[in-house]
N, C-alpha and C positions, 0 to 999 in steps of 0.2 A: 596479384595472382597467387594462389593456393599451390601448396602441393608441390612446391620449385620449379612451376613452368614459369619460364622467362619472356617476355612479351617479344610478338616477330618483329623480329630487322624490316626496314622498308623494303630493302631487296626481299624477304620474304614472304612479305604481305602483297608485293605485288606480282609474284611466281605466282601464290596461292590466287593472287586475281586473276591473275589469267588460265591458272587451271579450269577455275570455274566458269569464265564463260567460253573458253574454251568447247567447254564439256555440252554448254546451254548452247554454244553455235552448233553443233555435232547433231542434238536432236530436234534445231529445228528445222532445216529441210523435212525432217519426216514430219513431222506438223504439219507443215505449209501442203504436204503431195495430199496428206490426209485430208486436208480442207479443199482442195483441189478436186482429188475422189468424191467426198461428199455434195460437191456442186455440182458437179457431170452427175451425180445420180440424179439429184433434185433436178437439174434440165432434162436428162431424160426421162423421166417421172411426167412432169411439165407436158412435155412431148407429146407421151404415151396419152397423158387427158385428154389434151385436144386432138389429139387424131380420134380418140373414142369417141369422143361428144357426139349423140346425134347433131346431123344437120337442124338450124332451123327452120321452122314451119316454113312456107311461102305464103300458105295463106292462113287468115285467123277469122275466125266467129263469131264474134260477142254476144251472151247472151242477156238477158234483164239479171235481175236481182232475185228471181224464183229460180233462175237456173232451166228454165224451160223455153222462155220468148225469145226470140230471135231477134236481135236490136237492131246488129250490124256486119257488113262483112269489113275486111280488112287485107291488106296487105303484110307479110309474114314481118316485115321490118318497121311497122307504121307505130310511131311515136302514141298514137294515143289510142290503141289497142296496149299496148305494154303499160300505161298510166294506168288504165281501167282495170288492169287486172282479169274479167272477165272473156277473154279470147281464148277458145280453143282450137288446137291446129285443123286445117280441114285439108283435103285434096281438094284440088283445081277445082274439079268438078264439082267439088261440092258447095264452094264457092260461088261456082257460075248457076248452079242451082238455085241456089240460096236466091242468088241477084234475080234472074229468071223470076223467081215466087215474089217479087217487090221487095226485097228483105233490102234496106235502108245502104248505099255503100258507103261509105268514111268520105267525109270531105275532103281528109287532108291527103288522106294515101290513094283515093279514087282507085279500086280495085275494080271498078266497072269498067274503066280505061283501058287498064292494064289486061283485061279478060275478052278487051275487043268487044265490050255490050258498051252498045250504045243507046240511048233510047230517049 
């Protein structure tokens, strides 16, 4: 030790331990409230998305690979309108249209069913 400081007694070094986490217990409640605050923002954030989200489609359209032929109609939750990628949302009606004109319905979501066209 330099300078004639004398090294701390154990009783001192263990005062001095517990000042310090002493000191470190003191601010961490406020830590923890702050990590707390910050998660209630992120849920209600969370929240707020989904309440905004539009609704999904009910029904979907598929069209060819030109973006113009009409391939298929679909059910708004049907597994292989969302594979394809090419479904646009339609109203009911447009749907029941669509079906009406011969337009092909999905095997697997059968929106013809679902639309009460039978044929």
């Amino acid at each position: 030790m330099s300078g004639g400081e004398q090294p701390l007694s154990r009783p001192d070094a263990l005062r001095f331990t517990r000042r310090v986490v002493e000191q470190q217990a003191a601010r961490q409640p406020a830590l923890i409230d702050r990590w707390i605050a910050e998660e209630q923002q992120r849920q209600a954030e969370r929240r707020r998305g989904e309440e905004r989200r539009p609704q999904p489609a009910q029904w979907l359209i598929q069209y060819g690979l030109n973006r113009s032929n009409v391939d298929a109609v679909h059910t708004g939750d049907c597994w292989a309108a969302a594979k394809g990628g090419r479904g646009r949302p339609a109203t009911r009606q447009q749907a029941r249209d669509a079906l009406l004109r011969h337009v092909p319905a999905c095997v697997h979501c059968r929106p013809d069913t679902a639309l009460g066209i039978f044929e």
